[in-house]
C-alpha positions as CSV (number, residue, x, y, z in Angstrom):
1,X,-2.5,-7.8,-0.1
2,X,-3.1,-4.0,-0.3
3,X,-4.4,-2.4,2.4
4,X,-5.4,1.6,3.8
5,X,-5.7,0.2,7.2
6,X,-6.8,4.2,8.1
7,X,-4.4,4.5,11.1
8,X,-6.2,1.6,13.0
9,X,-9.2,3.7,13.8
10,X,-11.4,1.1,12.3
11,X,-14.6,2.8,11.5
12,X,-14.4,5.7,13.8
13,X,-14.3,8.9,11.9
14,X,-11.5,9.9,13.6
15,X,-8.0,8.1,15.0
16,X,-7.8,10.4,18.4
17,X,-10.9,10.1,19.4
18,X,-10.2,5.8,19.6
19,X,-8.7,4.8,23.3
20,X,-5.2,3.5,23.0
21,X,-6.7,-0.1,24.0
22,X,-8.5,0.1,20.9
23,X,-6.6,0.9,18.5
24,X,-4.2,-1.8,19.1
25,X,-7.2,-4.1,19.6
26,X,-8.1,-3.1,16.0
27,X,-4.0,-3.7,14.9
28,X,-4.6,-7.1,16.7
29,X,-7.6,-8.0,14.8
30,X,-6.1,-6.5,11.0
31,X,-2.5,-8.6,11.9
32,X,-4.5,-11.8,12.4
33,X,-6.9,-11.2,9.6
34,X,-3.8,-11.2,7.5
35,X,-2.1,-14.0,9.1
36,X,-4.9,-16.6,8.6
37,X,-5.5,-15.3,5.0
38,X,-1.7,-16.3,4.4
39,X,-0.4,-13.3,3.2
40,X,3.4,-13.0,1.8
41,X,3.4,-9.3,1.2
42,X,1.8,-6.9,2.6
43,X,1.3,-3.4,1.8
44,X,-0.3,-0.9,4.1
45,X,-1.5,2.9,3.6
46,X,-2.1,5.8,6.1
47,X,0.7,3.4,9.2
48,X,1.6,5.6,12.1
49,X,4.7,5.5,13.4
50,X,4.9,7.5,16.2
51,X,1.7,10.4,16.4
52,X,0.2,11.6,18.8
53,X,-3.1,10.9,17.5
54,X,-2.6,7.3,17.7
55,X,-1.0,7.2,21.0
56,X,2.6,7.6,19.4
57,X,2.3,3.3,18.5
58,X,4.9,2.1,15.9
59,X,1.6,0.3,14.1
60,X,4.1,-1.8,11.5
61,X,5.1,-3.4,14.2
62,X,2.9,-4.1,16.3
63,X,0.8,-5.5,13.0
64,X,4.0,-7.6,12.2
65,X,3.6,-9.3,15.6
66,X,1.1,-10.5,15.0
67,X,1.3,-11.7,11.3
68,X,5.0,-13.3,11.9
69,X,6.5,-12.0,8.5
70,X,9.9,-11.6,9.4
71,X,10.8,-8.6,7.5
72,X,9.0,-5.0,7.2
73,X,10.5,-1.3,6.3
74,X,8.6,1.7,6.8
75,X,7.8,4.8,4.7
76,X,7.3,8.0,6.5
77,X,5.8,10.8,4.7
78,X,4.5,13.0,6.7
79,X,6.5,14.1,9.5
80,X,6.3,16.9,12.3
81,X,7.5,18.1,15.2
82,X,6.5,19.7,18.3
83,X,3.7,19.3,20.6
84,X,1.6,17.6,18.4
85,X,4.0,15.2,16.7
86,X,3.2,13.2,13.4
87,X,4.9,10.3,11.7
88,X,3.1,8.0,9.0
89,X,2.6,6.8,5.4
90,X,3.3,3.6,3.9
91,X,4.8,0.1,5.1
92,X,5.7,-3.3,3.7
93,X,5.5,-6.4,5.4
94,X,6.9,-9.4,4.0
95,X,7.7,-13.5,4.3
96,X,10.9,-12.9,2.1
97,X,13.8,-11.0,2.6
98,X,14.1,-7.0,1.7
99,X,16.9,-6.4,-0.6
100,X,16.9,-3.3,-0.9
101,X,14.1,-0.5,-0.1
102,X,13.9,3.5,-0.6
103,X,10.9,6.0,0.2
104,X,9.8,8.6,-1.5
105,X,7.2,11.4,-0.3
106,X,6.0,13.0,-3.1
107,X,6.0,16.8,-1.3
108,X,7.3,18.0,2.0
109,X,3.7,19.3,3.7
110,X,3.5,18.3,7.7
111,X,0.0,16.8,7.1
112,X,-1.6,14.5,4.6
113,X,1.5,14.3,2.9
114,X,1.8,11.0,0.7
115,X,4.5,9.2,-1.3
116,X,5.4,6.1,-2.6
117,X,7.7,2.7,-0.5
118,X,10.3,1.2,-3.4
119,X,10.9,-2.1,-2.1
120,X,12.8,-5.5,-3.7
121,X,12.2,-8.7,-2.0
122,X,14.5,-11.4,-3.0
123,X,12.7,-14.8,-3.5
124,X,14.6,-18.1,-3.6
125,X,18.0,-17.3,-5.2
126,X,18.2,-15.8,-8.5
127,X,15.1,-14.1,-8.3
128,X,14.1,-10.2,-7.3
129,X,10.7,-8.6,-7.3
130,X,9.8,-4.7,-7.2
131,X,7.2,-4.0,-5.0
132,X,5.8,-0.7,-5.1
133,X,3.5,0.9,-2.1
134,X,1.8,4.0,-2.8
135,X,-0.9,6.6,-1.9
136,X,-1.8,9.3,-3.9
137,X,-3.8,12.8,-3.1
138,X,-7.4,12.4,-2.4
139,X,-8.3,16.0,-3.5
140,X,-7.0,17.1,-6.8
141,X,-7.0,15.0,-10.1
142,X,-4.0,17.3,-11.5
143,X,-1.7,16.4,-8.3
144,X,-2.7,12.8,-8.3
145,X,-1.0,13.1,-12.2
146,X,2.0,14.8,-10.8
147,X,2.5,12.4,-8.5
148,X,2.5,9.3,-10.4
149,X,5.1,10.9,-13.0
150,X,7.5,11.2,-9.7
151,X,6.9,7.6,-9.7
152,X,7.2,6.6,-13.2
153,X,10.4,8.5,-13.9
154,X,11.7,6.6,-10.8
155,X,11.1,3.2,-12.1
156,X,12.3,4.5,-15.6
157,X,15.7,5.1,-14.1
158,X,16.3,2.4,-12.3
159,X,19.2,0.5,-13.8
160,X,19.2,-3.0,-15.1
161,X,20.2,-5.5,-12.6
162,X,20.2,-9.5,-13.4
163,X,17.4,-11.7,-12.0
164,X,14.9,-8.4,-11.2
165,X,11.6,-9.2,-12.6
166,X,8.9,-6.5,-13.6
167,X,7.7,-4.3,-10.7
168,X,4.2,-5.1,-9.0
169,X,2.1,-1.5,-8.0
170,X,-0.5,-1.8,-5.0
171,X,-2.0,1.0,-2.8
172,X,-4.7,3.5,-2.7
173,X,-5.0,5.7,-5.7
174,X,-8.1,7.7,-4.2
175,X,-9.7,7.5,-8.0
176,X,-11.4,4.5,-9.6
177,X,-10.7,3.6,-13.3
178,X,-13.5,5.3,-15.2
179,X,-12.0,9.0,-15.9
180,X,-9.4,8.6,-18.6
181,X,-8.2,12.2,-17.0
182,X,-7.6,10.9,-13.6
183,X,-4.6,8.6,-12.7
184,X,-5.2,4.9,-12.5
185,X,-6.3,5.1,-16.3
186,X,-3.1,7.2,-17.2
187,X,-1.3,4.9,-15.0
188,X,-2.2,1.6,-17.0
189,X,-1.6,3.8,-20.2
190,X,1.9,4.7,-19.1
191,X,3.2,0.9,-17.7
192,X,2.3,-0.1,-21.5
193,X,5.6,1.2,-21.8
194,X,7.5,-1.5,-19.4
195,X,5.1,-4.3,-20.2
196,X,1.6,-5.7,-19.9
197,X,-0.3,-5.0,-16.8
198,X,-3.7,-6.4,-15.2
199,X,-5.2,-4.3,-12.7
200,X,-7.2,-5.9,-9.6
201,X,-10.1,-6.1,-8.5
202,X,-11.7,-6.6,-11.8
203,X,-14.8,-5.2,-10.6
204,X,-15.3,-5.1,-6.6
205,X,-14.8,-1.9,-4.9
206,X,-13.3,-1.1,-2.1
207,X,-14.5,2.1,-0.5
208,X,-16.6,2.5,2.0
209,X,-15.9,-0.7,3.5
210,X,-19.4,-0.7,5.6
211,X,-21.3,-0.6,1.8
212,X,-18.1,-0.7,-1.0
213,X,-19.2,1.6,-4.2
214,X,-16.6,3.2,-5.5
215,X,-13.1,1.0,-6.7
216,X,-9.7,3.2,-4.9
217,X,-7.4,0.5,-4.2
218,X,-5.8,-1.5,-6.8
219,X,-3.2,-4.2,-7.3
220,X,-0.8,-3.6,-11.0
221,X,0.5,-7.0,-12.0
222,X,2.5,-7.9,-15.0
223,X,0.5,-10.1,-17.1
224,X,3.2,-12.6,-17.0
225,X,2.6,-13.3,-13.5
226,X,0.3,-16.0,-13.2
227,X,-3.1,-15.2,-11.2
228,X,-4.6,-18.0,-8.8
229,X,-7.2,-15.8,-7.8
230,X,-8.3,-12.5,-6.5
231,X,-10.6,-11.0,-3.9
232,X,-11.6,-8.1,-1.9
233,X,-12.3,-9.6,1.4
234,X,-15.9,-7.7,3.1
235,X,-14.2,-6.9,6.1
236,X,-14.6,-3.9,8.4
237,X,-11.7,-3.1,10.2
238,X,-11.1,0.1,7.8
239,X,-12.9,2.8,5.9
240,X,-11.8,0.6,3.2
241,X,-11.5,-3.0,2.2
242,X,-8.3,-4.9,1.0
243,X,-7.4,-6.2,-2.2
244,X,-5.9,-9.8,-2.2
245,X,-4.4,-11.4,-5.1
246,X,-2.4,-14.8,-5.4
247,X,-0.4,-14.8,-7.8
248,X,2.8,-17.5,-9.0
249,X,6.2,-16.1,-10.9
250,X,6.7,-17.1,-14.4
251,X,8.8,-20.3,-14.4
């Protein structure tokens, strides 16, 4: 599962104006929802880590209290100091063991900066799967390109290593599919080169989650993963919705 879980404001327009009671009633309600849905991996967009603006709460974990997975890494991308202090972007929560993890912010601004969480999760014992979290610029098309080249020259130069299977890409992308100039078409065209890729949800969108019209979050699988089924669960406990899929490894 994908998820912008928009700082665990829920649907307030705005994370400090929500009482410190309720936001971690909201990271309450988000870890169970994931924990009854049976949820392996789970990626999350805008996590605070310690801001003053959410009451300085380490949100991976208190999410990962309540889901159970036993292993989670953080991606900070925007940080600052002083006395208004900021710490978020993206985190991984997970049923199988991390491997081996690096972040990435794609620029060094002390707000709205975004990036991208490289994880590997070993599962069973030969094999590795790439998980990659990301968030791209909600403003301009052009940096939204510029960002996802950071990202494909990374997973371009990662070196071979025995039993790691194609990478899987999840996050909000802040574009839908329709513009060929805008980067979740440019991203599909550009995989072509590692492999075959489906893209989830087929058609559902997932933003705004109170009446979903526009498609912004998105699940990349290799085609040779084998697809049980995917959603995008009607919930409200973000501006947007999630994007589950269930999917089996080849073999």
């Amino acid at each position: 599962m994908t998820f912008n879980i928009a700082h665990g404001r829920g649907l307030s327009l705005y994370q400090g104006f929500v009482s410190q009671h309720r936001l971690r009633k909201n990271l309450k309600t988000l870890g169970a929802f994931a924990r009854d849905a049976g949820v392996d991996i789970l990626a999350l967009q805008e996590v605070d880590m310690s801001s003053h603006w959410t009451k300085h709460c380490n949100q991976l974990t208190a999410i990962q209290m309540e889901t159970g997975h036993p292993f989670g890494v953080m991606g900070v991308n925007t940080q600052r100091g002083g006395p208004f202090p900021l710490a978020y972007g993206n985190g991984l929560l997970s049923r199988f063991p991390i491997a081996h993890w690096q972040n990435f912010p794609f620029g060094k601004a002390t707000l709205g900066e975004k990036g991208f969480l490289y994880t590997e999760l070993k599962i069973g014992t030969d094999a590795c799967v790439p998980v990659v979290t990301l968030h791209l610029d909600f403003r301009s098309a052009a940096r939204r390109m510029d960002q996802l080249e950071q990202l494909i020259a990374h997973i371009h130069a990662l070196p071979a290593a025995p039993g790691r299977l194609p990478a899987l890409f999840c996050g909000d992308f802040n574009c839908g599919p329709r513009s060929e100039a805008d980067a979740v078409r440019q991203f599909d065209d550009a995989l072509r080169q590692i492999g075959d890729y489906r893209i989830y949800p087929v058609s559902s969108p997932t933003f705004p989650s109170i009446w979903p019209r526009r498609k912004l979050d998105f699940i990349f699988l290799p085609a040779a993963f084998r697809v049980n089924f995917s959603e995008v669960p009607r919930v409200r406990m973000s501006d947007h919705c999630p994007v589950l899929v269930e999917f089996e490894l080849p073999g």
